[in-house]
N, C-alpha and C positions, 0 to 999 in steps of 0.2 A: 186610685189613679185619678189624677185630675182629668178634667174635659179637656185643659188646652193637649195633655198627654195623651188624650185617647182622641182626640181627633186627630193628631200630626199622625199617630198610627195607623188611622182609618186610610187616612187620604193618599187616594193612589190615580193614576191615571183610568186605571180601570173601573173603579171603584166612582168617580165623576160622570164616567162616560155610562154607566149600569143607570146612575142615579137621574143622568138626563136624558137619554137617549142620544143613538148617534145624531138625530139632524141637529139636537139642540149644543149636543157635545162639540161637532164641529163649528159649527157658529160661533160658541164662547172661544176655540182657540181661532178663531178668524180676526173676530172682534179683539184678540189679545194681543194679535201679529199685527195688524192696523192700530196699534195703542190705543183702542176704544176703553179697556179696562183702566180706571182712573182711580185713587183713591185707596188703594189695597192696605187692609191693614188685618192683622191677627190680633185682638184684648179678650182675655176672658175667656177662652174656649169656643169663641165665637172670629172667621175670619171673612171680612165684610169690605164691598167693593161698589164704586160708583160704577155703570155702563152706559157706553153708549149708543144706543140703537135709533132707533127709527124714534124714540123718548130718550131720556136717562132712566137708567134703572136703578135702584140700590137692590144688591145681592149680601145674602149672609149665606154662610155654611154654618153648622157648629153640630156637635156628637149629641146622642139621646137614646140612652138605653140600648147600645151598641150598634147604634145606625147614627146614619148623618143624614141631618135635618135642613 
């Protein structure tokens, strides 16, 4: 299985919201609904975003060893 296959599998609502906690969970979808999330792209098994907060942030996600990194 490739990485980009076994992340699109990984990736769930739930499975975000485990990984960041709810305060941090909700913030990214607040920050999403305010179009602070810039930049979104999926290459390589790896799927990576500019944000914008109180700085810019660069975000990646991407699968490892059957967790997401």
């Amino acid at each position: 299985m490739t990485r980009v296959t076994s992340l699109n599998r990984m990736l769930s609502r739930d499975a975000l919201l485990d990984l960041a906690g709810e305060r941090y969970f909700e913030r990214g979808v607040d920050y999403y609904h305010d179009g602070r999330v810039r930049s979104l792209a999926a290459h390589g098994g790896t799927v990576a975003a500019k944000v914008l907060g109180t700085d810019e942030y660069r975000v990646r996600l991407w699968a490892e060893d059957g967790n997401i990194d």
